[in-house]
C-alpha positions in Angstrom: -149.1 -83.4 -54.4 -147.1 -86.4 -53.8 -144.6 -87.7 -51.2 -147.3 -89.1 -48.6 -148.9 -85.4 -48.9 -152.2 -84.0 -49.9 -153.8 -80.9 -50.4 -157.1 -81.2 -50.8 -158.6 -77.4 -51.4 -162.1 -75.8 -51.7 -163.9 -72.6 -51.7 -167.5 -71.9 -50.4 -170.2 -69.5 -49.3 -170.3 -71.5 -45.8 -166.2 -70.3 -45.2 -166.0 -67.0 -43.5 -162.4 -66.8 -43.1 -159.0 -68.6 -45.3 -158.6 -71.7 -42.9 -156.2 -74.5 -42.9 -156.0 -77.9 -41.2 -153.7 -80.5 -40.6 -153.9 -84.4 -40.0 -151.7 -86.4 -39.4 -152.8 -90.0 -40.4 -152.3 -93.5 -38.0 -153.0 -95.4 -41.3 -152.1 -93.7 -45.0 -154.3 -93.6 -47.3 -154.3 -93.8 -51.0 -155.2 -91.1 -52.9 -155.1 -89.9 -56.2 -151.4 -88.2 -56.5 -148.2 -88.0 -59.2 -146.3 -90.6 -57.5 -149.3 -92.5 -56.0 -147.5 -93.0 -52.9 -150.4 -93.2 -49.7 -150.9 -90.5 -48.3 -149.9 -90.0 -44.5 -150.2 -85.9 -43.7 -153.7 -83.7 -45.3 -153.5 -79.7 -45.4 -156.9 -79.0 -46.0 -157.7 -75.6 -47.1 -161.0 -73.9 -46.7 -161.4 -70.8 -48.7 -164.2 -68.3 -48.8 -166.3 -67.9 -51.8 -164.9 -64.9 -54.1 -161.2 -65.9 -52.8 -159.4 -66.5 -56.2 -156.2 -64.5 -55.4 -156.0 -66.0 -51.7 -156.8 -69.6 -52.9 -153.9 -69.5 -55.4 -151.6 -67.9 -53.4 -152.1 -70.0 -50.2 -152.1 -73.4 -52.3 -148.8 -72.0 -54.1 -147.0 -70.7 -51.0 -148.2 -74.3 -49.3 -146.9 -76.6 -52.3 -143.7 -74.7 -52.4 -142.9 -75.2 -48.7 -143.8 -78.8 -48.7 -141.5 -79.5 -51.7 -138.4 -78.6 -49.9 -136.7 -82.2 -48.8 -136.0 -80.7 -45.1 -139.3 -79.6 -44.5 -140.8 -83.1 -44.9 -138.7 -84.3 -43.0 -139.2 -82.4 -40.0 -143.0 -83.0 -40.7 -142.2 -86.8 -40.3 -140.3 -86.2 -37.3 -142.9 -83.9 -35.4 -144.2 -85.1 -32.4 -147.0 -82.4 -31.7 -149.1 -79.5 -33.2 -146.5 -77.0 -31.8 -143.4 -78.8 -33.7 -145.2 -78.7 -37.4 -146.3 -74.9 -36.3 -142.5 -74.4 -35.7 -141.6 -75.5 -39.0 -143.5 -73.2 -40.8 -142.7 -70.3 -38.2 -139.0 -71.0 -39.0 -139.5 -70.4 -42.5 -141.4 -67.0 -41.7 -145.2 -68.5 -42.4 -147.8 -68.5 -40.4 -149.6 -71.5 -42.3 
């Protein structure tokens, strides 16, 4: 995705249930992006087999929200699981 964000994304037999995760990293990475900028925050999404429609939608509705300038920055100035929940509750998702 770009500015120090990735999404990496999957579906599989082995995934019950749409899924995402969140890390934070102590040390960026680099990884393969549009601006090649490291990477410092993953939202890995897990994705049942069959789950075309979900998989597009949650990867759209994700990318869209981490776009917006203010969002990233209250990503860089959580402190805690409950702040970057907060973020996305404020903007009505429950990511």
């Amino acid at each position: 995705m770009g500015a120090g964000i990735a999404i990496p994304h999957g579906k599989s037999k082995s995934v019950t249930r749409s899924a995402v995760a969140i890390a934070e990293l102590s040390n960026p990475v680099v990884w393969q992006s549009l601006d090649n900028n490291p990477v410092k925050y993953v939202f890995l999404l897990a994705i049942p087999e069959g789950g075309d429609v979900e998989h597009l939608k949650l990867l759209s509705e994700l990318a869209g929200i981490l776009m917006d300038d203010d969002v990233r920055l209250k990503l860089k100035q959580s402190k805690s699981a409950k702040d970057i929940q907060a973020i996305f509750k404020d903007r009505g998702n429950e990511i």
